[in-house]
N, C-alpha and C positions, 0 to 999 in steps of 0.2 A: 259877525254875530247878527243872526236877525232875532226881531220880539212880534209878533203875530198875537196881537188884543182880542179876541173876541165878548163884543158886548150882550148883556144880558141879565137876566136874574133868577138868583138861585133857588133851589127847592122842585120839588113836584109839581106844584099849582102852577109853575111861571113854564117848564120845562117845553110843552107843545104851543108858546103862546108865539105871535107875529114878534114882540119887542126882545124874545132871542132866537132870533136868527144869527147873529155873534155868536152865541154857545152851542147852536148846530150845525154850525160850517167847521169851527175849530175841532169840536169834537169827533166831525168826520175826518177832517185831516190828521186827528192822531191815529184814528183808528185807520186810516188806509195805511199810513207809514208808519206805523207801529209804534205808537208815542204813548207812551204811561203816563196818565194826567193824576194829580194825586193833590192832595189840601195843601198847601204853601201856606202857613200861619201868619208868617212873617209878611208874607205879600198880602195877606188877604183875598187868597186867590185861588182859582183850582187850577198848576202849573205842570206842564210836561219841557222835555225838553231831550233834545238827541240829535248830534252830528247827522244832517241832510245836505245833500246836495253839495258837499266840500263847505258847508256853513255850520256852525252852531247854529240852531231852533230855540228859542223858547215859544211856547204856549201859555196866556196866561186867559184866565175866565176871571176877571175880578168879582166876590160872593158879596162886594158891600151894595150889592144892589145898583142898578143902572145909573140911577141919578148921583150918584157919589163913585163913578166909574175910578176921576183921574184918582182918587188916594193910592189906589194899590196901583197902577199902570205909572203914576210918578217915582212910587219906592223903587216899583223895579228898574223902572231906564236909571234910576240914579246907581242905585247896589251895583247891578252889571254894568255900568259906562255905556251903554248903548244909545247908540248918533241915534236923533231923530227919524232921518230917511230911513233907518233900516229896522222902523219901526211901523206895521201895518194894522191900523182898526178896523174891524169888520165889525159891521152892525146893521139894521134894517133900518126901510125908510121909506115914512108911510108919502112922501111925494113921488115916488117912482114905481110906472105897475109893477103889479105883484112879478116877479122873477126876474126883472131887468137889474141888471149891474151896471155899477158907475164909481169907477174909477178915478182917485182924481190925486195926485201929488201934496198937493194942499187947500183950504180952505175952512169957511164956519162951519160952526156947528150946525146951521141950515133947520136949526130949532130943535133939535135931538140930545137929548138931555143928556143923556151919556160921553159924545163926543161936547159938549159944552162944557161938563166935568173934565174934561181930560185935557181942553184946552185951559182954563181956568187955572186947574193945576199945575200946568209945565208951562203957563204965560205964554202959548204960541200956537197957531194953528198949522204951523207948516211940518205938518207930517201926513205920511198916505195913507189913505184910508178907504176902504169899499165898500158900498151903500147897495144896500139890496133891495127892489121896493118889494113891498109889501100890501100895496092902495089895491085890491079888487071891486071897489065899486064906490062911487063919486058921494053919495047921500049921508058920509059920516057926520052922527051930529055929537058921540060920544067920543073923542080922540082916546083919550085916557083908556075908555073899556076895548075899543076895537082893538087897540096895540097888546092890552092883555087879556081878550079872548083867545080862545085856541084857534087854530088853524081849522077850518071848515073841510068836509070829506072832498069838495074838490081840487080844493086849496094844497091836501097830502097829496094826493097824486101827482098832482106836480112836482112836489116841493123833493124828494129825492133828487131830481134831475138839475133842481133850482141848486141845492146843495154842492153838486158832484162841480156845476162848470162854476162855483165859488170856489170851493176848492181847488182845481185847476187854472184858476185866477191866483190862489195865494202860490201856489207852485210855479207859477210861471215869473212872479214877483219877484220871489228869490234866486230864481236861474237866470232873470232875465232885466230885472229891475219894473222899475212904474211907467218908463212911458211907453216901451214897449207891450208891457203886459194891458195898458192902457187902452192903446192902437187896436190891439187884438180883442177885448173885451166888453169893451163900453159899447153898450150898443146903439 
């Protein structure tokens, strides 16, 4: 059984913003594999879930807002039994240019409020997680507005492609594991 986190936060206003990147990589990976994502009450979460790859999938989008990620991402590893390793967070990260992935097994939260929620809550940093950056240009003096501004028109055009080889990161995670998919990815 794998669990696939995508961080972020819910509603309209947040939906095109840099700080989900989480909710648009997951989102794409249901939509390519045909995953119905639907309100989980109980998780607090927007969850999909369907036999892939010879694995049980879950998808979850936790809706209590980024900063309070681990509440619903702790209910579930606990509900489903699900081992840490075979649990992946996806979220952006305003220290890595804009499109670069990074890979990593374990580690902090690297100051990213969402993963600092979800170590906070399961007491442990050692699960995998893939960092997207986000940073287009070095003079931020706003952190807080630039992660929930929306995406700039040159920023879209990328950002499709930026999507497609995340997604093909979480797919390769599960056929393949982290350090592999690691190897292959991190740039």
């Amino acid at each position: 059984m794998k669990l696939i986190v995508g961080l972020g936060n819910p509603g309209k206003r947040y939906r095109w913003t840099r700080h989900n990147l989480g909710f648009l990589v997951v989102e794409e990976f249901a939509k390519k594999n045909k995953i119905i994502l639907k309100e989980g009450s109980r998780f607090k979460a927007i969850i999909g879930e369907k036999r892939f790859l010879n694995e049980d999938i879950f998808l979850i989008m936790p809706y209590t807002y980024m900063n309070l990620s681990g509440l619903s991402t702790e209910k579930i590893l606990k509900e489903l039994n699900i081992n840490l390793k075979d649990m992946l967070v996806v979220c952006d990260d305003i220290n890595l240019p804009f499109g670069v992935l990074r890979m990593r097994a374990r580690g902090s939260s690297g100051g990213h409020k969402g993963l600092l929620s979800i170590i906070e809550s399961i007491q442990t940093q050692d699960f995998p997680r893939m960092r997207v950056g986000v940073l287009n240009r070095q003079d931020i003096k706003d952190l807080p507005g630039y992660l929930l501004a929306n995406f700039t028109k040159v920023e879209i055009k990328k950002l499709k492609g930026i999507i497609k080889r995340a997604v093909d990161a979480c797919e390769s995670w599960i056929k393949n594991g982290i350090t592999e998919t690691m190897n292959k990815f991190n740039a």
